[in-house]
C-alpha positions as CSV (number, residue, x, y, z in Angstrom):
1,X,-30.9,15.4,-43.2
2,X,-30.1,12.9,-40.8
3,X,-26.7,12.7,-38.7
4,X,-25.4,16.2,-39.1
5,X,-24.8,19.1,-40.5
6,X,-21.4,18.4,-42.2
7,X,-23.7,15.4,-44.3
8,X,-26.7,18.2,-44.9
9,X,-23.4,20.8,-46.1
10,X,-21.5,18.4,-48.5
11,X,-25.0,17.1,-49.9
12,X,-26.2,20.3,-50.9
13,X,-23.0,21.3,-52.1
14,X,-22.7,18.5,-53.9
15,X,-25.9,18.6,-56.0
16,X,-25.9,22.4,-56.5
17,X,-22.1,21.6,-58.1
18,X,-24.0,18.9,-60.2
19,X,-26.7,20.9,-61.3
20,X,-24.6,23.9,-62.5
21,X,-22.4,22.0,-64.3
22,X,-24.8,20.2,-66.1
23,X,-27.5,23.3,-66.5
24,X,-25.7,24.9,-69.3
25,X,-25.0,22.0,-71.5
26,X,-28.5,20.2,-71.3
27,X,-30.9,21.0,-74.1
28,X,-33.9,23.4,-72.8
29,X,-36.1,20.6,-72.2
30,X,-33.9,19.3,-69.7
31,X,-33.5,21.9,-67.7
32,X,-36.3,20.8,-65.4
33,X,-34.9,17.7,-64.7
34,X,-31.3,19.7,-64.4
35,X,-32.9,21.7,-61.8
36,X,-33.8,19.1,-59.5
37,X,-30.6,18.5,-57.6
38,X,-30.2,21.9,-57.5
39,X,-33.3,22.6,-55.5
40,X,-32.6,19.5,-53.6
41,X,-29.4,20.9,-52.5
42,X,-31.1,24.6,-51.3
43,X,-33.9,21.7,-49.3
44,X,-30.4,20.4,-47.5
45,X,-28.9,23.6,-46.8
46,X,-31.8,24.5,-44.8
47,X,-31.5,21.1,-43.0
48,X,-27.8,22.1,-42.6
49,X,-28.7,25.4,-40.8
50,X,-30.9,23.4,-38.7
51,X,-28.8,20.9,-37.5
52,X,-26.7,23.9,-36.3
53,X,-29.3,25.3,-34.1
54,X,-30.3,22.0,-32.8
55,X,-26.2,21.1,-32.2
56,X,-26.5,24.2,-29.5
57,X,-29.6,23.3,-28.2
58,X,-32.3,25.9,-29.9
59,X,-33.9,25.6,-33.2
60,X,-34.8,27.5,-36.4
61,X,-38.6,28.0,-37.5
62,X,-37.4,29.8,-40.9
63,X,-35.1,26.7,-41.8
64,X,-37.8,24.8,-40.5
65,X,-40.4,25.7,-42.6
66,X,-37.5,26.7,-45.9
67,X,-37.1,22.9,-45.5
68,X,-40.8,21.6,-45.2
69,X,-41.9,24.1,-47.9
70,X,-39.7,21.7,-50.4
71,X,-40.6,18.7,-48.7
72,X,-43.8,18.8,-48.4
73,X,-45.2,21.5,-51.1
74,X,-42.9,21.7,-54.3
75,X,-42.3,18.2,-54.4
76,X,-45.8,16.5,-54.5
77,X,-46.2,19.3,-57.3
78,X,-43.1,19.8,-59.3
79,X,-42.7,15.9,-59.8
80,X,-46.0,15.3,-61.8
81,X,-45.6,18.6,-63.4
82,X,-41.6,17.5,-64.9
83,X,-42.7,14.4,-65.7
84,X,-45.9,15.4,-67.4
85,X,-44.0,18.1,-69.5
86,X,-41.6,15.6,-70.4
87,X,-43.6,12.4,-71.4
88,X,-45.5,13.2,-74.7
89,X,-47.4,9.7,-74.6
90,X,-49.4,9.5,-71.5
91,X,-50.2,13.3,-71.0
92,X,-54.1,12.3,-70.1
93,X,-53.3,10.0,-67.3
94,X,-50.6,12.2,-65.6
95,X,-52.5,15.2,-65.0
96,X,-54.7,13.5,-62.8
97,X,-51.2,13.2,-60.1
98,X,-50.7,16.9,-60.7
99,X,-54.4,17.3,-59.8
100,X,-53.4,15.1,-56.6
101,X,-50.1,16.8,-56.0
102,X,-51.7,20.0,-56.0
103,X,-54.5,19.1,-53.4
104,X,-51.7,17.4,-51.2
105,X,-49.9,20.8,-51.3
106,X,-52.8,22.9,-50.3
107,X,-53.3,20.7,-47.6
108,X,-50.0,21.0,-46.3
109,X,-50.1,25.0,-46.4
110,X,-53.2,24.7,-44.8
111,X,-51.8,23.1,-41.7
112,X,-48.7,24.5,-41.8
113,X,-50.3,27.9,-42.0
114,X,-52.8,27.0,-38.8
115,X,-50.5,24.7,-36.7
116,X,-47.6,24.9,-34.2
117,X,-44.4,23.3,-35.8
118,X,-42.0,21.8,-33.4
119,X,-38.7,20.8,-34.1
120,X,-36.0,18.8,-32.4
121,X,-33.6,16.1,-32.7
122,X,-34.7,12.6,-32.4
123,X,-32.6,9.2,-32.8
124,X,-30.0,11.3,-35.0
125,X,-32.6,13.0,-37.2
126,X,-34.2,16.0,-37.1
127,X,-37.7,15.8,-36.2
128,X,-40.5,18.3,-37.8
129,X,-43.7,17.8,-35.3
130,X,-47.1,19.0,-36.4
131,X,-50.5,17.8,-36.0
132,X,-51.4,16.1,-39.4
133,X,-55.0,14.6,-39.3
134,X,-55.4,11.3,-41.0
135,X,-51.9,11.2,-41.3
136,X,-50.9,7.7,-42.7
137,X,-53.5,8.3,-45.6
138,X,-51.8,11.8,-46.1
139,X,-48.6,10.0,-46.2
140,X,-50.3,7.4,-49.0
141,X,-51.5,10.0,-51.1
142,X,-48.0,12.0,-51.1
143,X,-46.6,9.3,-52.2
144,X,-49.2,8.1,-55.3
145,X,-48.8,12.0,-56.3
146,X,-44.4,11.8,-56.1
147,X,-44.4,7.6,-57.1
148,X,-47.4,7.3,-59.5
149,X,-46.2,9.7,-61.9
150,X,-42.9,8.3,-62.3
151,X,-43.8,5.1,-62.8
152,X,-47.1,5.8,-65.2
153,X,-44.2,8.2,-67.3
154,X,-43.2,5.8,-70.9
155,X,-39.8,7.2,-70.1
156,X,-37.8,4.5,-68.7
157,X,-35.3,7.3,-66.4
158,X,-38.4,8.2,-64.4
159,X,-39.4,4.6,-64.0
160,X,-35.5,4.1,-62.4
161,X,-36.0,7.0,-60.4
162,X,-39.1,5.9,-59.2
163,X,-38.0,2.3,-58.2
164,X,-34.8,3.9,-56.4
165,X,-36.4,6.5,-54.7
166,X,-39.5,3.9,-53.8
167,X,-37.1,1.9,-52.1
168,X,-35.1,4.2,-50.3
169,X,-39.0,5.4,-49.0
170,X,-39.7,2.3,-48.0
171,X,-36.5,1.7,-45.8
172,X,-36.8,5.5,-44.1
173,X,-40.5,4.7,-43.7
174,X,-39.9,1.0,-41.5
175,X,-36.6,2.5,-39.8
176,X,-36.8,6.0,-39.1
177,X,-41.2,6.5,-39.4
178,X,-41.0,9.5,-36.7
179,X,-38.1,10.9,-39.1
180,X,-39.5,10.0,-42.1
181,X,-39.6,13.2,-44.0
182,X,-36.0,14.0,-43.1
183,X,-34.8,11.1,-44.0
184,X,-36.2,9.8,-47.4
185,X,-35.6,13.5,-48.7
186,X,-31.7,13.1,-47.8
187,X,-32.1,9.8,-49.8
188,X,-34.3,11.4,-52.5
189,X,-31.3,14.0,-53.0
190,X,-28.5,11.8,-53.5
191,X,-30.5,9.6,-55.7
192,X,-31.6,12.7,-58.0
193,X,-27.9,13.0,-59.0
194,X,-29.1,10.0,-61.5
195,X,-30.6,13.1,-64.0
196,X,-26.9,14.2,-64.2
197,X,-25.8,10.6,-65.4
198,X,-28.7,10.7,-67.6
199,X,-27.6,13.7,-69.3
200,X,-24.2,13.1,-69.5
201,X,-25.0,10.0,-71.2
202,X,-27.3,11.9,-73.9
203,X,-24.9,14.4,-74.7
204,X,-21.9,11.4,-75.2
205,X,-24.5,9.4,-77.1
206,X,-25.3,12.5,-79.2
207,X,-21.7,12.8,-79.7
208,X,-20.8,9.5,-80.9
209,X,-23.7,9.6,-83.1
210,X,-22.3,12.6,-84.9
211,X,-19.1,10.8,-85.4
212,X,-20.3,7.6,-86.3
């Protein structure tokens, strides 16, 4: 993430607390959306281990690319896919952003797979430089696959996430566009710490429903 490693440490930290905690209470369905902070918090301890090679002036291509393969490959993919397991109603209509998330993936293992990456700090973030072709409709159609299912999804917790994590895109996209990846995923991870809240607040419901 952005500004350092300490923030990248306690982040990850964080959510992987989060998502064990939480991971043996929530019902099996759950466990996907349980499991989200948790591989969050493995993307920011590779950002982490980054930030400490780039505080003494060298960088790491395996925490480089540890951090880009979530970023740019299991996300676009496993956020249609949990949202399409979970939503019942509008199963026909979500597979078509899996279908996208997929594509978006291959592409990204494509030119991951065939170009140079570089990676250095810039304006407090940490920068991951590869040629993309067409790369502000790339960009578009990452975010249709990540956005589009959450707010198609008749659930209204992905809708929320959605709107928050739209947001928090849009701000890392018009102040830190050379950064952007680094950036909205930090955001993305703190923000996923909502599926705790939200399963907290089924088990308490469940609980005062059994006592009512």
């Amino acid at each position: 993430m952005c500004f350092s490693a300490p923030a990248s440490f306690i982040a990850s930290g964080a959510l992987t607390l989060l998502s064990v905690a939480t991971f043996a209470v929530a019902k099996k369905k759950d466990k996907i959306l349980v499991a989200i902070p948790l591989l969050f918090g493995i993307q920011q301890a590779f950002e982490g281990i980054q930030w400490l090679y780039l505080n003494n002036d060298s960088s790491s291509l395996l925490a480089g690319y540890g951090f880009l393969l979530f970023a740019l490959i299991v996300w676009p993919v496993y956020v249609p896919v949990f949202v399409y397991m979970l939503d019942k109603k509008r199963k026909r209509i979500l597979q078509w952003f899996i279908f996208l998330g997929i594509a978006v993936a291959l592409y990204f293992i494509g030119l991951l797979a065939t170009r140079p990456l570089h990676i250095h700090e810039h304006a407090a973030c940490v920068d991951y430089s590869f040629n993309i072709p067409l790369e502000s409709i790339v960009r578009v159609l990452y975010l249709v696959a990540v956005f589009g299912s959450l707010f198609v999804s008749s659930r209204p917790i992905f809708r929320w996430f959605g709107a928050a994590i739209s947001l928090l895109a849009l701000i890392a996209w018009k102040f830190y566009f050379i950064n952007f990846i680094s950036v909205w995923c930090f955001f993305a991870a703190i923000v996923s710490s909502m599926f705790f809240v939200f399963i907290q607040y089924k088990r308490s419901a469940k609980a005062r429903k059994q006592l009512s």
